[in-house]
C-alpha positions as a printed Julia matrix, in Angstrom:
210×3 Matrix{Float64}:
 -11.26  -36.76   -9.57
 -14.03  -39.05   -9.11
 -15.53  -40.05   -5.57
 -14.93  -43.25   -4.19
 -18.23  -44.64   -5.6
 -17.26  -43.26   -8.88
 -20.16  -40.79   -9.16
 -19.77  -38.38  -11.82
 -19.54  -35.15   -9.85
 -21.01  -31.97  -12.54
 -21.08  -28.26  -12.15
 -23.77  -26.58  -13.51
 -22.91  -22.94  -14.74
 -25.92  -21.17  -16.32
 -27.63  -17.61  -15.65
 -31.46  -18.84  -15.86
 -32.59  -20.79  -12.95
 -34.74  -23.02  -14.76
 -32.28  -24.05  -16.39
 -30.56  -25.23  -13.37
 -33.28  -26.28  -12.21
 -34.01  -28.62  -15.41
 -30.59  -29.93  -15.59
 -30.33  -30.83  -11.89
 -33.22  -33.08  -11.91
 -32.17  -34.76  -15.24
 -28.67  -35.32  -13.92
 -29.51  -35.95  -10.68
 -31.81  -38.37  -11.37
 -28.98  -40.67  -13.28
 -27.92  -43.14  -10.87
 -23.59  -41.94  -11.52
 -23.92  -38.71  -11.42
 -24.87  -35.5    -9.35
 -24.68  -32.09   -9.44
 -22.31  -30.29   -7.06
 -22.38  -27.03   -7.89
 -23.91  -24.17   -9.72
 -23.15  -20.48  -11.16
 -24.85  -17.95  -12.5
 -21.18  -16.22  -14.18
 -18.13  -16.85  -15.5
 -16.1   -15.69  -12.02
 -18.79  -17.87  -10.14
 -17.85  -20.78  -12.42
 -14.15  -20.61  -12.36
 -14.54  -20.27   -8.48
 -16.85  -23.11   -8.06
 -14.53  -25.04  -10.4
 -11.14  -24.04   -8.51
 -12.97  -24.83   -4.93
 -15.33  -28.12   -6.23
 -12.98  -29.85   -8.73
 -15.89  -31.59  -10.64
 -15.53  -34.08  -13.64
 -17.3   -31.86  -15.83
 -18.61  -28.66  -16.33
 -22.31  -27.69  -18.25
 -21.28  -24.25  -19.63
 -23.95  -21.42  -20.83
 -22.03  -19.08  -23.39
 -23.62  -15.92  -22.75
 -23.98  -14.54  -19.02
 -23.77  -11.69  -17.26
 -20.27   -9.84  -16.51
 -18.02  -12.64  -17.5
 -19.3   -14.83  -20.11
 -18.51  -19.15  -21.0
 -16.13  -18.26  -23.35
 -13.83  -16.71  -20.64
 -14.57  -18.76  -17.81
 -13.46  -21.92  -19.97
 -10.32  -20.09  -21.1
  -9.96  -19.38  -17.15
 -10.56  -23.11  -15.96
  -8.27  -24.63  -19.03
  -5.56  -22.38  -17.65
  -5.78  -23.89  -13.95
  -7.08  -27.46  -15.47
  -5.67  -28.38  -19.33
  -7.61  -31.43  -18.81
 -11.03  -30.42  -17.71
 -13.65  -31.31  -19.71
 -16.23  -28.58  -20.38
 -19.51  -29.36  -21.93
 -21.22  -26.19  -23.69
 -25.13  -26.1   -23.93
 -25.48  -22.76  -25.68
 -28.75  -21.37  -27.49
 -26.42  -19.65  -30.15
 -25.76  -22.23  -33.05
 -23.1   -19.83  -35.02
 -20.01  -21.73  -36.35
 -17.95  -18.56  -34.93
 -18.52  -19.1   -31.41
 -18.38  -23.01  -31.52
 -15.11  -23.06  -32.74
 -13.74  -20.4   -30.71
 -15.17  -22.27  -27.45
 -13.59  -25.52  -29.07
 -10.64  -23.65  -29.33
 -10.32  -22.64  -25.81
 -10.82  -26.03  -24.65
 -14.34  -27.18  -24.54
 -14.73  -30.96  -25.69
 -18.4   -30.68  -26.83
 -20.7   -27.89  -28.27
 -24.59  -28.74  -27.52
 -27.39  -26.71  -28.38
 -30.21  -26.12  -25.46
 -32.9   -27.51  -27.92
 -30.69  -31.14  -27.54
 -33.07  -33.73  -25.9
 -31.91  -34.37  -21.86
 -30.46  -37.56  -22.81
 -28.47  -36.46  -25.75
 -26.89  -33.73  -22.73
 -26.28  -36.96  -20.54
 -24.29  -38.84  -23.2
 -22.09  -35.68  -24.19
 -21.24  -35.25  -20.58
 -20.01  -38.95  -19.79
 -18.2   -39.08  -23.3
 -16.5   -35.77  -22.11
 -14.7   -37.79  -19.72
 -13.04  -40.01  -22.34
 -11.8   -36.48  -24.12
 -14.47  -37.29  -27.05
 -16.33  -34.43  -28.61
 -19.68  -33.96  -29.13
 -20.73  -31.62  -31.44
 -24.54  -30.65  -32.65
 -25.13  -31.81  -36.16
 -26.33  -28.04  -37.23
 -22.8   -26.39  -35.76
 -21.01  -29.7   -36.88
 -22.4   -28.73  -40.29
 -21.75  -24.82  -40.08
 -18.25  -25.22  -39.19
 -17.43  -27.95  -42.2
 -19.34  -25.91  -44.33
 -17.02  -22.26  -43.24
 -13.7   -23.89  -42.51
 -11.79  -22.15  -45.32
 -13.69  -19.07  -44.43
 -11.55  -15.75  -43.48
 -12.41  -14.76  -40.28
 -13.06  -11.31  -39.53
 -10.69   -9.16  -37.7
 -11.38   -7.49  -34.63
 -11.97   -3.99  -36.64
 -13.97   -5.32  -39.24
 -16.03   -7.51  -36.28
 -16.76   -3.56  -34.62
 -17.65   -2.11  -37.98
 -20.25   -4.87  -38.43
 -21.39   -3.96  -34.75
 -22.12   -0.46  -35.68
 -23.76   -1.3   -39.03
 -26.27   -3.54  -36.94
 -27.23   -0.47  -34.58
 -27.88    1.27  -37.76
 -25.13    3.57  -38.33
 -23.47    5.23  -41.63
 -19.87    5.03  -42.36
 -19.78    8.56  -41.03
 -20.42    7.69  -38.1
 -18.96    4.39  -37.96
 -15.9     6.34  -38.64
 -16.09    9.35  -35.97
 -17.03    6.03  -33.05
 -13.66    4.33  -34.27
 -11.48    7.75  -35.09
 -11.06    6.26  -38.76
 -11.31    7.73  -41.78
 -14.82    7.28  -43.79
 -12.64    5.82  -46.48
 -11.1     3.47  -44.53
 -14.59    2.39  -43.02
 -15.99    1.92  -46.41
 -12.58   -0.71  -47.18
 -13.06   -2.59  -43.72
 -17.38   -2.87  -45.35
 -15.87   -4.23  -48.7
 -13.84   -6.45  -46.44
 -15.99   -8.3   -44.45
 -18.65   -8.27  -47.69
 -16.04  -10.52  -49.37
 -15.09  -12.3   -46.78
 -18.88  -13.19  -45.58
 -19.5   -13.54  -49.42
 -22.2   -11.14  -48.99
 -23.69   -9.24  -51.81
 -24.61   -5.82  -49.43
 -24.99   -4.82  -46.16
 -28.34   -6.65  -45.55
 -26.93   -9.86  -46.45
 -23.58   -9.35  -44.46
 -25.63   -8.84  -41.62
 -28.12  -11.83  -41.69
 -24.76  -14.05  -42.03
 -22.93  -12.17  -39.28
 -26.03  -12.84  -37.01
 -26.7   -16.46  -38.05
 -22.72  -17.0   -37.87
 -22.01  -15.48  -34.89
 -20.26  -12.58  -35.48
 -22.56   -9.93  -33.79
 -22.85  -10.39  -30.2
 -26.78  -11.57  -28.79
C-alpha cells in the first residue's frame, strides 16, 4: 500500500553497493518515490519485503546464497500481486522468462538508461510489463524452442568446465552412452552444429549459470 501522500515506496535488492547507491539517488531524487529498503540476498529481500511492504521491488538476478529468481518465487507466494521489477546484467531469453514466469512484471537490463528504470517501475504498478527490446527479441525469436531438461542443463555444465563424456558420466553415475544421447539432445534442441556452438548459445541463452 501506498502512504498517505501517495509516495511510491521501492525496495532495492542488489549485492553491489554502487548499485544501491546509484539507484537510491535516481529514485530518490523523483519527487513520488523513495527508497525504503535494501538487500544484498534473496532471504534479505523476502524479509525486507514481508517486514516493509513496498510497492515495488528492483530485483538483481544473481546474488549470493539465495538468488532473484527465488526470492521473487518467495515474495509471489506471500504477495500474488507484488510487482517485481528485474534489472539483471544477464540478457538470456532462459532466465527472463523463467523470472516472468515466477511473477516478475518487467525484465530490465542494468545497461537501461535511469529513466527508462523509473518508467518500468511506476508502470509496474498498473501490472504492465516492461521488457528490454534485446530479451523481448530473444524470447520471440526461441518461443517454440525445447527447453532443456534439468539433466541435459548439468551435462552442458560439465562440458563448459571442460570435461569428456567419461567423466561427465562417472560425476552423474550415467552411462557414457547415455551422456553422449543427453549431448545429441541438447545439440538439436539448441540447433547447434557441435559442442562449441552448443556452448556459445547455452551461454548467450542462459543456460549455464554466470
Amino acid at each position: 500500500m501506498k502512504e498517505e501522500n501517495n509516495v511510491i515506496r521501492v525496495l532495492l535488492a542488489d549485492d553491489h553497493p554502487l548499485i544501491r547507491d546509484g539507484m537510491r539517488q535516481y529514485i530518490d531524487s523523483e519527487r513520488d518515490m523513495k527508497v525504503v529498503g535494501e538487500a544484498c540476498n534473496g532471504v534479505e529481500a523476502v524479509r525486507e519485503f514481508l517486514s516493509l511492504n513496498p510497492d515495488v521491488v528492483l530485483m538483481d538476478l544473481q546474488m549470493p546464497g539465495v538468488g532473484g529468481l527465488d526470492a521473487i518465487s518467495a515474495i509471489r507466494s506471500h504477495a500474488p500481486n507484488a510487482a517485481i521489477v528485474v534489472l539483471t546484467t544477464y540478457p538470456g531469453d532462459v532466465r527472463a522468462s523463467r523470472a516472468l514466469a515466477l511473477g516478475a512484471t518487467s525484465y530490465l537490463l542494468k545497461s537501461a538508461s535511469p529513466e527508462s528504470i523509473i518508467l518500468a517501475l511506476r508502470a509496474s504498478l498498473f501490472g504492465k510489463s516492461v521488457v528490454a527490446d534485446s530479451v523481448a527479441d530473444e524470447l520471440n525469436e526461441n518461443r517454440f524452442s525445447d527447453e532443456l531438461s534439468a539433466r541435459e542443463q548439468e551435462v552442458v555444465q560439465l562440458i563448459a568446465v571442460g570435461n569428456t563424456n567419461h567423466e561427465i558420466g562417472k560425476e552423474l553415475g550415467i552411462s557414457e552412452q547415455t551422456v553422449k544421447s543427453h549431448v545429441r539432445n541438447v545439440l538439436e534442441k539448441l540447433g547447434a552444429r557441435d559442442r562449441t556452438q552448443a556452448l556459445a548459445i547455452a551461454r548467450r541463452r542462459g543456460f549455464l549459470d554466470p
